[in-house]
VEXTIBA-241474 format. One record per residue (C-alpha): x, y, z. Coordinates in Angstrom, 3 decimals, padded with zeros to 6 digits. Layout:
<rs>
R; X; Y; Z
...
</rs>
This chain:
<rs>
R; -065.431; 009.727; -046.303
R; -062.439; 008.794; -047.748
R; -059.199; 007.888; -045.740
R; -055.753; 008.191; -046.426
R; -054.222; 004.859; -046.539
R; -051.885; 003.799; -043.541
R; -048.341; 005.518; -044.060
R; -045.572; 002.734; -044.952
R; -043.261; 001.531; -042.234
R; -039.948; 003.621; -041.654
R; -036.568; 002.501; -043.658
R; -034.652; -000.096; -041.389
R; -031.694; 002.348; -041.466
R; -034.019; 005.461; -039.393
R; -033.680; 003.373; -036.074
R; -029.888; 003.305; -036.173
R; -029.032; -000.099; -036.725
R; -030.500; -003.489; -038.947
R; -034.063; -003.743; -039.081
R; -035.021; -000.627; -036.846
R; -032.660; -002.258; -033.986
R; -030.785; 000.307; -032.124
R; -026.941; -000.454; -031.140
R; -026.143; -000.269; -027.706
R; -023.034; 002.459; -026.731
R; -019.750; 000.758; -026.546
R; -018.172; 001.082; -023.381
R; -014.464; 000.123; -022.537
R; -013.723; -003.347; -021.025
R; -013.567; -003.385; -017.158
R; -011.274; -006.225; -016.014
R; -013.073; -008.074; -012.902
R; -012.666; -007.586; -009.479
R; -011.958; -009.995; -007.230
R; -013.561; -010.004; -003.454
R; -010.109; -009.421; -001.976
R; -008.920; -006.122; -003.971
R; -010.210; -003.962; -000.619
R; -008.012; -006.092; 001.834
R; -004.847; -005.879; -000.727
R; -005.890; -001.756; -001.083
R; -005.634; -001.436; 002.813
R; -002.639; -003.744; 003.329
R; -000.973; -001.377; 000.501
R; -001.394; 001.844; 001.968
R; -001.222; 001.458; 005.301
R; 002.397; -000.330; 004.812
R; 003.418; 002.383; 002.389
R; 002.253; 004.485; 005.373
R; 004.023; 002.438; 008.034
R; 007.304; 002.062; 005.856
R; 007.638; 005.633; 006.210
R; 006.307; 006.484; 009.410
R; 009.247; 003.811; 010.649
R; 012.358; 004.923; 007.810
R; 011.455; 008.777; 009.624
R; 011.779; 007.558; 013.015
R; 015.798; 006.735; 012.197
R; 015.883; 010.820; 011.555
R; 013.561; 012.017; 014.699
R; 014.991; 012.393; 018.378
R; 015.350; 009.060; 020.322
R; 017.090; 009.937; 023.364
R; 018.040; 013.338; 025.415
R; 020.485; 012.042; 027.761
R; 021.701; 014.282; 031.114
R; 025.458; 012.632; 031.033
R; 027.818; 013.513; 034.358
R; 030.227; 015.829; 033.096
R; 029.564; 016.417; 029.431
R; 026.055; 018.193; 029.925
R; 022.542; 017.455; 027.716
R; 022.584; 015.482; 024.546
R; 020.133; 014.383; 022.064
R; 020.470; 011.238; 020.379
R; 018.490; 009.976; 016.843
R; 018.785; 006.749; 015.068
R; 022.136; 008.117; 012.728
R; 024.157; 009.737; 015.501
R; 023.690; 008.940; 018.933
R; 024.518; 010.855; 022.531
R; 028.427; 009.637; 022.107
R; 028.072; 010.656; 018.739
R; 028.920; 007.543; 017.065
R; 026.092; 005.741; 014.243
R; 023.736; 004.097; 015.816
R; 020.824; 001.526; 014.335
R; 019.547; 004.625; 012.284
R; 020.313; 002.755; 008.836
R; 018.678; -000.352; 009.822
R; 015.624; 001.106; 011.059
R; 015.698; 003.321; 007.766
R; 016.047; -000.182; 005.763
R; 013.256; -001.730; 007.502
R; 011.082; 000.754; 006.469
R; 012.153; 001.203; 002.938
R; 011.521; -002.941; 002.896
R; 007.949; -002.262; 004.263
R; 006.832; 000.559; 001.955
R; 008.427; -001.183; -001.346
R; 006.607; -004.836; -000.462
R; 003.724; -002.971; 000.443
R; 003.454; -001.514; -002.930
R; 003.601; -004.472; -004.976
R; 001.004; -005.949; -002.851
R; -000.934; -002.535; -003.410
R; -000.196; -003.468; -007.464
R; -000.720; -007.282; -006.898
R; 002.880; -007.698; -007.841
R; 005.446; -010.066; -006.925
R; 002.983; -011.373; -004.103
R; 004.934; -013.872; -001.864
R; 008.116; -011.864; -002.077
R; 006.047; -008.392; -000.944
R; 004.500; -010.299; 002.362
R; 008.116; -011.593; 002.692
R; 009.438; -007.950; 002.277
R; 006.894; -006.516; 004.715
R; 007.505; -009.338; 007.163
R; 011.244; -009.014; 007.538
R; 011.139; -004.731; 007.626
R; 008.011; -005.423; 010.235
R; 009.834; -007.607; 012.731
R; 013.189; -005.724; 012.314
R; 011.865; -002.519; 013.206
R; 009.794; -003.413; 016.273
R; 012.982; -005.522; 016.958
R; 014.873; -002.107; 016.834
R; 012.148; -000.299; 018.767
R; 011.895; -002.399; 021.783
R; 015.898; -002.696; 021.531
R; 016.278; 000.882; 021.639
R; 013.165; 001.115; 024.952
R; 015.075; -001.051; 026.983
R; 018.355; -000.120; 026.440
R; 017.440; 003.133; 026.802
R; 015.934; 002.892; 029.932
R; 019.023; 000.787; 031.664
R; 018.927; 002.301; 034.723
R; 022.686; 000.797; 035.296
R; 024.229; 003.345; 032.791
R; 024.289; 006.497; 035.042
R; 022.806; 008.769; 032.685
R; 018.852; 010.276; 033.307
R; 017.289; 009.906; 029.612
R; 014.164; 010.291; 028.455
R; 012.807; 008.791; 025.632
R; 012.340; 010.932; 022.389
R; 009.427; 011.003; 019.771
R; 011.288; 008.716; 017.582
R; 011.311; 005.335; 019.358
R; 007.515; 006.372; 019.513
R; 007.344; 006.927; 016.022
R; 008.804; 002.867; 015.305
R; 006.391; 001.649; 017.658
R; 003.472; 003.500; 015.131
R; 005.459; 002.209; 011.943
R; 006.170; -001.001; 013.259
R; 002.744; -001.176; 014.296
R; 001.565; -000.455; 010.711
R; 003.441; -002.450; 009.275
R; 002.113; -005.446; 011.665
R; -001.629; -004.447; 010.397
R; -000.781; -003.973; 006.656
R; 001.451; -007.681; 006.640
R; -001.600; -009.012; 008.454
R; -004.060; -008.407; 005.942
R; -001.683; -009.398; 003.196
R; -001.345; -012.619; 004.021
R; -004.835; -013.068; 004.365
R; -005.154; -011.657; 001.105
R; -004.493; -013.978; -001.796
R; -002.350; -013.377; -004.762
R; -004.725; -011.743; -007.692
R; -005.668; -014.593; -010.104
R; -004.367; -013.934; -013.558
R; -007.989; -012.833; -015.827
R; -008.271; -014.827; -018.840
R; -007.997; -013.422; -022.579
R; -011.521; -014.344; -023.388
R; -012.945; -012.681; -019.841
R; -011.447; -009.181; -021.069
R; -012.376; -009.316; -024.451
R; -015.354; -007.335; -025.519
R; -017.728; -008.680; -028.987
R; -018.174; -006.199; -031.106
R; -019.840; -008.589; -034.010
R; -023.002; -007.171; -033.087
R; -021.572; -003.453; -033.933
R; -019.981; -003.938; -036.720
R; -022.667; -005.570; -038.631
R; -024.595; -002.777; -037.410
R; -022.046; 000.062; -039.184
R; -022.346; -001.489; -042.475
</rs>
């Protein structure tokens, strides 16, 4: 019986690379994350959130006020029962400071001067909301108020904002990812194309 002599090896170019080897898919570069890019998420969003929970509470009702001789009023944060400005604009500030430092924490921007941001539009508008409470409820005034959805609305925005400034200054800055860490080889495949 005669037998057909073993068949030769295959070319080194079938496999798809050098010597049979097969090149692994190129994928993009993913920069690292670090164990703190959850906290700085969360501390984003809910201050965004909180920013403008608190700059709408300036526009919502704060006060309907029962005044002796003029009749019921409603009062916001831009033109109160008298109808004269009232700390509307601040409040609205406040807020627009929370939201904007909470999104360059949320981009890992500008880090010390976000939790600064968030800090000063934080304390202001709880400063503003428990201003407004007790003022509001002077019983020494002669007018029968009751308190409106929008000094309820700075407490939750203030509130917030508290959270979200919390957990970004427990959240350090992003560290800066070196050249070489984000850099992908691609010796391997282009020795492999030729």
């Amino acid at each position: 019986m005669v037998t057909a002599p073993p068949a030769p090896p295959p070319p080194a170019w079938l496999g798809g690379g050098p010597l049979g080897g097969v090149v692994p898919a190129w994928t993009a570069p993913s920069l690292p994350r670090d164990r703190y890019f959850g906290v700085r998420t969360a501390a984003g969003v809910l201050g965004i959130l909180g920013g403008a929970v608190l700059a709408a509470s300036s526009l919502m009702t704060w006060v309907r006020a029962d005044i002796t001789g003029v009749g019921m009023r409603d009062g916001s944060g831009w033109q109160n029962v008298v109808g004269n400005t009232s700390h509307g604009p601040m409040v609205t500030i406040a807020g627009v400071l929370v939201a904007c430092g909470a999104a360059l924490v949320l981009v890992g921007a500008a880090h010390r001067i976000a939790r600064s941001a968030m800090s000063v539009g934080t304390l202001t508008g709880l400063g503003f909301a428990i201003w407004e409470l007790i003022d509001l409820n002077d019983p020494g005034r002669g007018v029968t108020s009751t308190i409106g959805v929008g000094i309820w609305a700075m407490f939750v925005g203030a509130g917030l904002g508290v959270v979200a400034t919390s957990l970004a200054l427990g959240a350090p800055r992003p560290r800066a990812v070196s050249p070489s860490a984000a850099t992908v080889s691609v010796s391997g495949a282009v020795g492999a194309v030729g």
